[in-house]
TIFI-398950 format. One line per field, with one value per atom (N, C-alpha, C): atom name; x, y, z. Coordinates in pm, whole numbers, plus 50000, padded with zeros to 5 digits. Atoms other than C-alpha are relative to their C-alpha. Layout:
<sites>
a = c(CA  ...)
u = c(X  ...)
v = c(Y  ...)
w = c(Z  ...)
</sites>
This chain:
<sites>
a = c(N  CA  C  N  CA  C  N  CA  C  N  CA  C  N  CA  C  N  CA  C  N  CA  C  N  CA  C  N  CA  C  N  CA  C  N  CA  C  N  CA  C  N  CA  C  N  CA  C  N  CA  C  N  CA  C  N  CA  C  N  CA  C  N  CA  C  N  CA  C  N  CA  C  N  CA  C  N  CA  C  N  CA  C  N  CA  C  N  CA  C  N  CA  C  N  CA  C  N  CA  C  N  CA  C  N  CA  C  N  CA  C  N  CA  C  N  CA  C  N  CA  C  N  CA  C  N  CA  C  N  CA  C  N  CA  C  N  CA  C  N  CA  C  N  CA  C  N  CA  C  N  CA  C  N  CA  C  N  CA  C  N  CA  C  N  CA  C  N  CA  C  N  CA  C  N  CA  C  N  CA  C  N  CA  C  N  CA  C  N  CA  C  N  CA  C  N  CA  C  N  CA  C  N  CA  C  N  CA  C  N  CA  C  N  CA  C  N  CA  C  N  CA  C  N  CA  C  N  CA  C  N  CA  C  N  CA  C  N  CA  C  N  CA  C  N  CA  C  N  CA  C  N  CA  C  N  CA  C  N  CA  C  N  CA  C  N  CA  C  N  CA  C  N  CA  C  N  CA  C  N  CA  C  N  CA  C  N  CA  C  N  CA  C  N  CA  C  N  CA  C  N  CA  C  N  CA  C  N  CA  C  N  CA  C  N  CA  C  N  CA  C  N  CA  C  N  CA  C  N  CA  C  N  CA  C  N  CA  C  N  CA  C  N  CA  C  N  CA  C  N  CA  C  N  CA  C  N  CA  C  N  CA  C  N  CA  C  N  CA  C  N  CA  C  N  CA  C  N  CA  C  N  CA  C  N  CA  C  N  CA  C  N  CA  C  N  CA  C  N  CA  C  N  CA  C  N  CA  C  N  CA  C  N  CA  C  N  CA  C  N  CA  C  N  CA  C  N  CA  C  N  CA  C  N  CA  C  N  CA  C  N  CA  C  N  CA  C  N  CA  C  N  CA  C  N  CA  C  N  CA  C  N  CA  C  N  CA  C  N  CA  C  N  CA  C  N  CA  C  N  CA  C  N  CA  C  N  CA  C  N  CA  C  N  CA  C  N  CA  C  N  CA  C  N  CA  C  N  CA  C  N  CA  C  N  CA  C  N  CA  C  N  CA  C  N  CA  C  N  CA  C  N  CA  C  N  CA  C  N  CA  C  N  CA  C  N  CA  C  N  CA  C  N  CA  C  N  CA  C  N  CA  C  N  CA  C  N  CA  C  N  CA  C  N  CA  C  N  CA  C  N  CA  C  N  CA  C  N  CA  C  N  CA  C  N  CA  C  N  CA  C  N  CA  C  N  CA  C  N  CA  C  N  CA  C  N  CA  C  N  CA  C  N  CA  C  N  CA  C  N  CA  C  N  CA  C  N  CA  C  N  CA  C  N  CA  C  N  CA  C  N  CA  C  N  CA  C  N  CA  C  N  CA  C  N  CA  C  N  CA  C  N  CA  C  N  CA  C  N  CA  C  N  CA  C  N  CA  C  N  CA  C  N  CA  C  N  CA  C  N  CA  C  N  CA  C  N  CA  C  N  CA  C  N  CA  C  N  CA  C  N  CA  C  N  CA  C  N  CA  C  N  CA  C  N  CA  C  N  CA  C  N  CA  C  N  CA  C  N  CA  C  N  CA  C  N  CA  C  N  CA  C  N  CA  C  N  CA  C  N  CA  C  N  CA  C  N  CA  C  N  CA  C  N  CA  C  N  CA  C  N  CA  C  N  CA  C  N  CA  C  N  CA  C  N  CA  C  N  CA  C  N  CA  C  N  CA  C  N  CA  C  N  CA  C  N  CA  C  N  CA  C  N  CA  C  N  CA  C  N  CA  C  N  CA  C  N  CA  C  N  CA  C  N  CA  C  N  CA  C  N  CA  C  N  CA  C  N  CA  C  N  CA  C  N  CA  C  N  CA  C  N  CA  C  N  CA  C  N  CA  C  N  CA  C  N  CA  C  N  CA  C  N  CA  C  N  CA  C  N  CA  C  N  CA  C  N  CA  C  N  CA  C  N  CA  C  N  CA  C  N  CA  C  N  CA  C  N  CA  C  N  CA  C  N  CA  C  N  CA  C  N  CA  C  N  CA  C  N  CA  C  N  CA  C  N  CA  C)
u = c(49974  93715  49873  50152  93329  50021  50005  93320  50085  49894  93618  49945  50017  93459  49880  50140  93102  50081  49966  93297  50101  49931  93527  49862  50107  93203  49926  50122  93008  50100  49897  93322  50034  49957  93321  49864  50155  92945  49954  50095  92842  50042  49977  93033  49928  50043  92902  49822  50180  92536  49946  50022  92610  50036  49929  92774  49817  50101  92421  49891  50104  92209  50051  49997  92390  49975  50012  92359  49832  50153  91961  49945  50048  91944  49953  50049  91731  50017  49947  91851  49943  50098  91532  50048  49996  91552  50106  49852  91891  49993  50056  91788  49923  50131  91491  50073  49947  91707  50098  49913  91925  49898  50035  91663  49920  50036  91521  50027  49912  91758  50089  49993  91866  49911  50080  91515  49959  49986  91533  50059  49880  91836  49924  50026  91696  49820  50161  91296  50017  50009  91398  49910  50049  91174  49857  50139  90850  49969  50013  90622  50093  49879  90774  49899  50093  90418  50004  50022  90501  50139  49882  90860  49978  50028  90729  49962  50096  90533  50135  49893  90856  50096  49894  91052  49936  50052  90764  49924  50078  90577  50064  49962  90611  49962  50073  90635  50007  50015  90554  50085  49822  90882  49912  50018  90873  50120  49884  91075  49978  49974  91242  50092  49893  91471  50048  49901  91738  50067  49926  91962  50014  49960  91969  50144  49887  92268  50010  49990  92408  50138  49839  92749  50071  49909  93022  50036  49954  93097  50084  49860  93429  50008  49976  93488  50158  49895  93754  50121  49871  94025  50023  49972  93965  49966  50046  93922  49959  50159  93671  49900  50176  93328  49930  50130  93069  49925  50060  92919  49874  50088  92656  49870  50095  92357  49989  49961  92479  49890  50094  92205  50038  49963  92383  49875  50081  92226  49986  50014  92085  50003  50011  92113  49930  50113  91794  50056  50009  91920  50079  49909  92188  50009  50022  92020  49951  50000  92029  49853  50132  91732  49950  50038  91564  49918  50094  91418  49992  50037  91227  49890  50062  91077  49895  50126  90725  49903  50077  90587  49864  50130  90211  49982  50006  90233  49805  50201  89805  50037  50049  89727  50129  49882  90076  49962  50014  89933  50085  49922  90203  50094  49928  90435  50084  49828  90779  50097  49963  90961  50158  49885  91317  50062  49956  91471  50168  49863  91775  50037  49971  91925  50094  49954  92030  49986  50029  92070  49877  50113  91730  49977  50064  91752  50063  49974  91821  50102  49880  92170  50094  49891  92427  49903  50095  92116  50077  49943  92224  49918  50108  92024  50037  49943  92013  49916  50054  91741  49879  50141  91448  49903  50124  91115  49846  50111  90786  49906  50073  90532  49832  50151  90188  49932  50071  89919  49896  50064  89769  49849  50130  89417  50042  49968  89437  49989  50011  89488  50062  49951  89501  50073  49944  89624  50100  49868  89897  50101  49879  90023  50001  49940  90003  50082  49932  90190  50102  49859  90444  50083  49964  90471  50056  50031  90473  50168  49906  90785  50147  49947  90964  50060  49966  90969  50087  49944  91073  50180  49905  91392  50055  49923  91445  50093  49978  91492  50060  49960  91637  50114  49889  91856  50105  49895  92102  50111  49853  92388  49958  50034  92215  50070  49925  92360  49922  50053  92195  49868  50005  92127  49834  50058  91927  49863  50099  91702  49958  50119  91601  49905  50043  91507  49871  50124  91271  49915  50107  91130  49903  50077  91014  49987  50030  90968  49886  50098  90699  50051  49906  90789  49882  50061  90718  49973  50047  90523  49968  49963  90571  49974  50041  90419  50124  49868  90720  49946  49991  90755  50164  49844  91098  49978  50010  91158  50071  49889  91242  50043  49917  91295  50138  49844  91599  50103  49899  91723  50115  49930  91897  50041  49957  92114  50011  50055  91992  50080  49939  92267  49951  50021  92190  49849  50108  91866  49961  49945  92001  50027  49934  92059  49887  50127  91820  49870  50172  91504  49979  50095  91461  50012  49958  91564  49845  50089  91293  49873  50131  90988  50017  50013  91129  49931  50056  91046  49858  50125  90735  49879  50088  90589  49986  50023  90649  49874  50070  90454  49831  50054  90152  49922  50058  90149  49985  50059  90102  49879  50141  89762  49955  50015  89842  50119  49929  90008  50117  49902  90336  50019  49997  90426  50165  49861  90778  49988  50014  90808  50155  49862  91152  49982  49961  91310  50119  49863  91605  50137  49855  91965  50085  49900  92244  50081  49934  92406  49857  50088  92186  49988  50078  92175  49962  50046  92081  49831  50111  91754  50000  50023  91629  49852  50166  91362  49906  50097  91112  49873  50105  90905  49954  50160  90575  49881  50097  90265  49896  50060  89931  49852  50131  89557  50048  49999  89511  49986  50053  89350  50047  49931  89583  50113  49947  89800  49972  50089  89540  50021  49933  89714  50144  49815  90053  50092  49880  90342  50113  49793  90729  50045  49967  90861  50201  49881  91243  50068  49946  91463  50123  49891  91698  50052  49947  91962  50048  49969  91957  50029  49961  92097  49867  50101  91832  49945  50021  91863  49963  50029  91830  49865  50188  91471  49932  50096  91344  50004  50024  91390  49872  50153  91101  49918  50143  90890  49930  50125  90542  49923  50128  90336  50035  50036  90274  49874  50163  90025  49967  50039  89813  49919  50099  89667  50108  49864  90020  49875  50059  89934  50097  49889  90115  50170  49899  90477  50061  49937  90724  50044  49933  90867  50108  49869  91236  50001  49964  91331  50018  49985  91390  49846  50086  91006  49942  50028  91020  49988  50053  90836  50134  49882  91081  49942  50025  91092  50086)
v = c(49915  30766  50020  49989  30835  49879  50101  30467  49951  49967  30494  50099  49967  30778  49964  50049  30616  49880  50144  30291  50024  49996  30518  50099  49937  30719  49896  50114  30370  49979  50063  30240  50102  49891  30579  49969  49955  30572  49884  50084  30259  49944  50027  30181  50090  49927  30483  49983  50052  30380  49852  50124  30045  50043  49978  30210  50071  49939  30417  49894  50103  30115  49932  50100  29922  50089  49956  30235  49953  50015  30173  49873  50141  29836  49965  50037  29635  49854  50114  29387  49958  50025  29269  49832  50153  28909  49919  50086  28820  49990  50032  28919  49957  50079  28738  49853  50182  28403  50026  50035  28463  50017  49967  28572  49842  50167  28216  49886  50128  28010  50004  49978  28156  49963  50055  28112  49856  50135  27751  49944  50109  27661  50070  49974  27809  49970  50037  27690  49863  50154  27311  49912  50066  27258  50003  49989  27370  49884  50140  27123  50013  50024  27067  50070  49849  27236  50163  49866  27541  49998  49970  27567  49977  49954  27470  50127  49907  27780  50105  49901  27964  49994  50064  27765  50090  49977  27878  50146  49886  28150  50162  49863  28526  50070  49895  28712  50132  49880  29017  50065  49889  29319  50080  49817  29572  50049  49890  29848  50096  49859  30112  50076  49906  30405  50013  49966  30368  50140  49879  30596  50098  49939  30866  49995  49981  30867  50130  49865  31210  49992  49974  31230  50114  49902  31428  50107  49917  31729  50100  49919  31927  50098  49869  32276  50047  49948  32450  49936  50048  32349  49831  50161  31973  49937  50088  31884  50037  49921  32088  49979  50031  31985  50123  49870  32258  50053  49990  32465  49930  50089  32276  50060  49969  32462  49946  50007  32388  49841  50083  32103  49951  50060  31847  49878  50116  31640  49843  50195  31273  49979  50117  30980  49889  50061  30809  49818  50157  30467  49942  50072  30420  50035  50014  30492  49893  50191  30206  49997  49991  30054  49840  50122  29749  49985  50042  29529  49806  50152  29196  49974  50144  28910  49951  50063  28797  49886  50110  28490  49956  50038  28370  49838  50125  28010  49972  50023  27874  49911  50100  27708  49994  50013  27778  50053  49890  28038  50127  49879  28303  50028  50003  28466  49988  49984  28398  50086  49873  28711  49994  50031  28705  50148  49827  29067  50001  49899  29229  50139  49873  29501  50009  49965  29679  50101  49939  29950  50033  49978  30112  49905  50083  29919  49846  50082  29645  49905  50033  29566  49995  50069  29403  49977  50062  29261  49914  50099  29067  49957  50058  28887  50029  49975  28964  49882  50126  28676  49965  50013  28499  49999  50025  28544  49940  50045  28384  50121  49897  28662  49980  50030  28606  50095  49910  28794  50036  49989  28996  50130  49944  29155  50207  49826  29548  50068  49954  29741  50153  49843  30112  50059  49943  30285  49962  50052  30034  49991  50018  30052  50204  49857  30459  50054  49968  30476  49901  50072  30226  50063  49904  30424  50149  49902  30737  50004  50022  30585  49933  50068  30428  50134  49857  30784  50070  49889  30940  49941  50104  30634  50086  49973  30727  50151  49860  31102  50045  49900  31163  49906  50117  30813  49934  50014  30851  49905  50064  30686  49824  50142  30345  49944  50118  30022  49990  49994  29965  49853  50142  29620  50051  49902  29827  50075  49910  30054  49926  50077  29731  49963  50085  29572  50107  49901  29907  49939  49939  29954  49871  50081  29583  49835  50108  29404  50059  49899  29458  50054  49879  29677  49956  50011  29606  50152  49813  29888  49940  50016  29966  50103  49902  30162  50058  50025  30399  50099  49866  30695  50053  49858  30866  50119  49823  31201  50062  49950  31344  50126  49819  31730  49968  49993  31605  49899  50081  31323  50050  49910  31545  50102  49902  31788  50080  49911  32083  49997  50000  32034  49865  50172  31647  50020  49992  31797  50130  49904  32072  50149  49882  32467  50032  49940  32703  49957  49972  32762  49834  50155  32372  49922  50106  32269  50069  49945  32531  49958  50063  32413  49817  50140  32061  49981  49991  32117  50073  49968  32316  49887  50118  32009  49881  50137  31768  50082  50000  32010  49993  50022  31979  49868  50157  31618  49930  50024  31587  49919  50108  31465  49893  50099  31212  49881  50117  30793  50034  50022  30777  49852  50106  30449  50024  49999  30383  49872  50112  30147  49976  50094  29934  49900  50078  29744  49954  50026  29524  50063  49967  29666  49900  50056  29512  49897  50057  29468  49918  50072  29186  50069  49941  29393  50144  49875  29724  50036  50005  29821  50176  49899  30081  50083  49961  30317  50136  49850  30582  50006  50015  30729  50128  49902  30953  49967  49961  31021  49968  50030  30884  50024  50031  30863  49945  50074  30772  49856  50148  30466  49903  50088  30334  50103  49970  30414  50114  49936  30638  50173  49888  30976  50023  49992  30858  50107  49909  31081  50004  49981  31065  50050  49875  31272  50008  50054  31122  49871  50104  30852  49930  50010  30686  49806  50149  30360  49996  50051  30224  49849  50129  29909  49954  50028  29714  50016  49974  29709  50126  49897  30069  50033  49945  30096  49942  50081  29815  50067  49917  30081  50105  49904  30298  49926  50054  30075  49928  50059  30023  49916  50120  29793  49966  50024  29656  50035  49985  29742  49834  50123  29440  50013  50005  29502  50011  50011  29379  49924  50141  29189  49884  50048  28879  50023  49929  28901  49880  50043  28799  49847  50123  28419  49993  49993  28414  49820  50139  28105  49858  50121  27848  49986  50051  27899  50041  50021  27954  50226  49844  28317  50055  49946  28602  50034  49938  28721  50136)
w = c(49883  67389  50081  49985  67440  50082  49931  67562  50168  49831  67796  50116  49911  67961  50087  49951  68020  50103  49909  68149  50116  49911  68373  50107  49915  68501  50096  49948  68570  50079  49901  68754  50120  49875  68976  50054  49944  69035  50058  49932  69125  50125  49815  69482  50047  49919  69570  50013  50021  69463  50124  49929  69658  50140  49844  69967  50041  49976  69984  50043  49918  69970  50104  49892  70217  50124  49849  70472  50024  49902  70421  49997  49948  70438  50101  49902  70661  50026  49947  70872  50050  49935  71012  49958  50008  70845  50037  49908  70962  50140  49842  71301  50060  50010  71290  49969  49955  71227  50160  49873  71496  50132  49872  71762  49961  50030  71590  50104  49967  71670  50138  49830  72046  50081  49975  72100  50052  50033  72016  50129  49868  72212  50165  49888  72510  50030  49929  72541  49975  50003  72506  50091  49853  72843  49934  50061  72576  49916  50082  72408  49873  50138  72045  49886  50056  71880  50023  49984  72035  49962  50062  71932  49833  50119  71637  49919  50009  71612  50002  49989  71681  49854  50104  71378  49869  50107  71137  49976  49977  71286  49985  49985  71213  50122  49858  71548  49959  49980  71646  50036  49987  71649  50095  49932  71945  49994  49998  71933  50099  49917  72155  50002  50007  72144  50158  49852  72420  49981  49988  72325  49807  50162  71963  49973  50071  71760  49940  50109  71682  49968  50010  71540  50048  49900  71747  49918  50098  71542  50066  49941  71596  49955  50035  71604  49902  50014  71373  50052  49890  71626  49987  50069  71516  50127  49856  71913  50066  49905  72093  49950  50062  72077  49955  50042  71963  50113  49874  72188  50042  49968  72388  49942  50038  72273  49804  50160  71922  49975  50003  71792  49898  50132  71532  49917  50098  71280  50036  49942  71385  49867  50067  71241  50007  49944  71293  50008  50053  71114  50087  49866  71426  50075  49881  71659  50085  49932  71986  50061  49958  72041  50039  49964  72188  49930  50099  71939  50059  49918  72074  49912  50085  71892  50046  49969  72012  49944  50051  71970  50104  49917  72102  49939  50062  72035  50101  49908  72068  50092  49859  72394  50062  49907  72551  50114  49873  72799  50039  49969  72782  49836  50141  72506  50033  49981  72443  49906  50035  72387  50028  50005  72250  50010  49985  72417  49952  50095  72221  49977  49985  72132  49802  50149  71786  49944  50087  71565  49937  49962  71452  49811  50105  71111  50018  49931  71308  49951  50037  71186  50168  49851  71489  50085  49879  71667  50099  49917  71956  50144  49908  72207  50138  49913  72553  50134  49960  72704  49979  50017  72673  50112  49906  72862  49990  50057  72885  50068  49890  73009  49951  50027  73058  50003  50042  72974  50120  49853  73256  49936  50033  73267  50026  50024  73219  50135  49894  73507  50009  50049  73405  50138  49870  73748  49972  49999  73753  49886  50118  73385  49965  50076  73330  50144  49899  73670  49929  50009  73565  49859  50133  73201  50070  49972  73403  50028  49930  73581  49892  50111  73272  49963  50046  73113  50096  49908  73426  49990  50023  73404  49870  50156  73024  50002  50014  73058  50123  49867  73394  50085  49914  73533  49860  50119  73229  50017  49906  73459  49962  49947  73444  49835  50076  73237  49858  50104  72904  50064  49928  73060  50150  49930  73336  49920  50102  73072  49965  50064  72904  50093  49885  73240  50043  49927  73345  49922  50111  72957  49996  50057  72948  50093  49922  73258  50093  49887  73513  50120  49904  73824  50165  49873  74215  50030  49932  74394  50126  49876  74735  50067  49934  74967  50087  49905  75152  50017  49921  75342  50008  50091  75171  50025  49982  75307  49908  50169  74976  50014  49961  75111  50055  49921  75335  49932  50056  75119  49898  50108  74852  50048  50018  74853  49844  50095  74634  49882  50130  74350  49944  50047  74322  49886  50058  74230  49809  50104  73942  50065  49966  74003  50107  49917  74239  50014  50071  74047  50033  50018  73987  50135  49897  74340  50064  49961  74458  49976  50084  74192  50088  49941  74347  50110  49832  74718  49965  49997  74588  50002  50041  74444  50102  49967  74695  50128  49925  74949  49899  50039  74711  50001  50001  74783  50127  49852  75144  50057  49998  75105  49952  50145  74875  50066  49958  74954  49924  50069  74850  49991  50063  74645  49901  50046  74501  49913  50115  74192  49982  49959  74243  49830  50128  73931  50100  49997  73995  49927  50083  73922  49950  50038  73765  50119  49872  74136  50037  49957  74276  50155  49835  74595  49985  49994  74492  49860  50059  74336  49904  50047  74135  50016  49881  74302  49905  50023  74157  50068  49863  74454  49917  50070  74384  50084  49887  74515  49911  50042  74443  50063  49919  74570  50108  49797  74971  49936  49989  74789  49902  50094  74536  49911  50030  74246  49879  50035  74086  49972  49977  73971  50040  49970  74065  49888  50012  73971  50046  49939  73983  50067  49942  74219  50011  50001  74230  49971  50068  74113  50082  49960  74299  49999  50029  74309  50127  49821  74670  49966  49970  74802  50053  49981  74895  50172  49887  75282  50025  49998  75231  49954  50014  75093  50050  49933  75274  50177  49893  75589  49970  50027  75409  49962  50093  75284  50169  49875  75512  49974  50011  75299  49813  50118  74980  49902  50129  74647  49962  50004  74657  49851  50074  74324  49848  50122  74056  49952  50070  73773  50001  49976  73732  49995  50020  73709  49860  50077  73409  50045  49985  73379  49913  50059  73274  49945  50065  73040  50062  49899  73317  50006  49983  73350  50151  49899  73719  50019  50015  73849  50071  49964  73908  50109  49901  74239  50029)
</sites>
């Protein structure tokens, strides 16, 4: 009897032992053949040493948190959410996140970076394209303004595509000198309640003395762009700051814009090879 109950305890206990490890499993090496072998089929135009380098080589993982995973938790009533202040328990391990593959093959001149998307233990990876991006000389102004503007994207242009969020977090960004009248463009709810519409208009008179510069990403729609305008030094991008976010058609911002920032680094090369414009 003793025996029966050890062999009906082991037979209760161990799915549940196995259901536990498979939640913390890591799916890195499976997604690591597949961002492989997408790779592959798509740089066929590279020598055959540098794909080599891809066949054998361990790249480099970046990661990013698009969006947290919290599970929906239901009130009593079984179908009312919780009140909004109410703060549920994450789930770090599924949460969505962009995870890209980096390879530096020697003497190619650029990396080739396999962008995806997946779960944060990178289980259901799935590829979304390849790029070659070359390596540009440091240009502080222009990268803690383009970070400045990324963040401002993450936390405040929720509406946008997933497709969209990767495209800000990990491509480079045109800057554009404009003159956006940001007091009259909004109407004060677009911008949240009173107080914050008030602190809004405070801040932009603060910046009067200062260039405005707008950092444009492509949207999803091939005719509409994605805009974050801010204010910087008279003499560059030097102190820049967010000031608004917006998704114009393109004919529409190319009415504010007066000039160009002559001081990008290069820009990204999409898998064909040929520069994006």
């Amino acid at each position: 009897m003793r025996d029966f109950n050890r062999t009906f305890l082991a037979a209760a206990v161990l799915p549940v032992i196995l259901g536990l490890a498979a939640c913390q499993a890591d799916y890195t090496d499976e997604a690591l053949e597949k961002a492989r072998d997408y790779t592959l089929e798509n740089t066929r135009m590279l020598p055959e040493p540098s794909r080599d380098y891809v066949r054998y080589a361990t790249p480099e993982l970046q990661i990013d948190t698009l969006f947290e995973y919290r599970p929906y938790q239901l009130t009593e009533y079984g179908h009312i959410g919780r009140n909004v202040e109410f703060i549920p328990e994450k789930a770090p391990e599924n949460d969505f996140i962009t995870s890209n593959f980096v390879w530096n093959p020697p003497g190619l001149g650029f990396s080739i970076i396999a962008l995806g998307h997946s779960q944060r233990n990178m289980q259901f990876w799935e590829p979304i394209k390849v790029i070659f991006k070359k390596p540009s000389f440091e240009n502080v102004p222009y990268e803690t303004a383009r970070s400045a503007a990324i963040q401002y994207v993450i936390s405040n242009m929720l509406y946008l595509s997933t497709m969209e969020r990767v495209r800000v977090r990990f491509s480079e960004v045109e800057v554009l000198e404009t003159d956006f009248d940001l007091e009259y463009m909004f109407e004060p709810m677009l911008e949240g309640g009173e107080a914050e519409w008030k602190a809004f208009l405070d801040s932009l008179k603060q910046q009067r003395d200062k260039k405005q510069f707008s950092l444009v990403w492509k949207a999803d729609d091939p005719n509409k762009r994605i805009v974050i305008a801010g204010f910087g030094s008279p003499g560059g991008l030097e102190g820049w700051r967010p000031a608004s976010g917006m998704l114009l058609t393109k004919k529409r911002l190319d009415e504010y814009v007066i000039g160009r920032y002559n001081r990008m680094p290069s820009l990204d090369f999409d898998m064909t090879g040929k520069s994006k414009k």
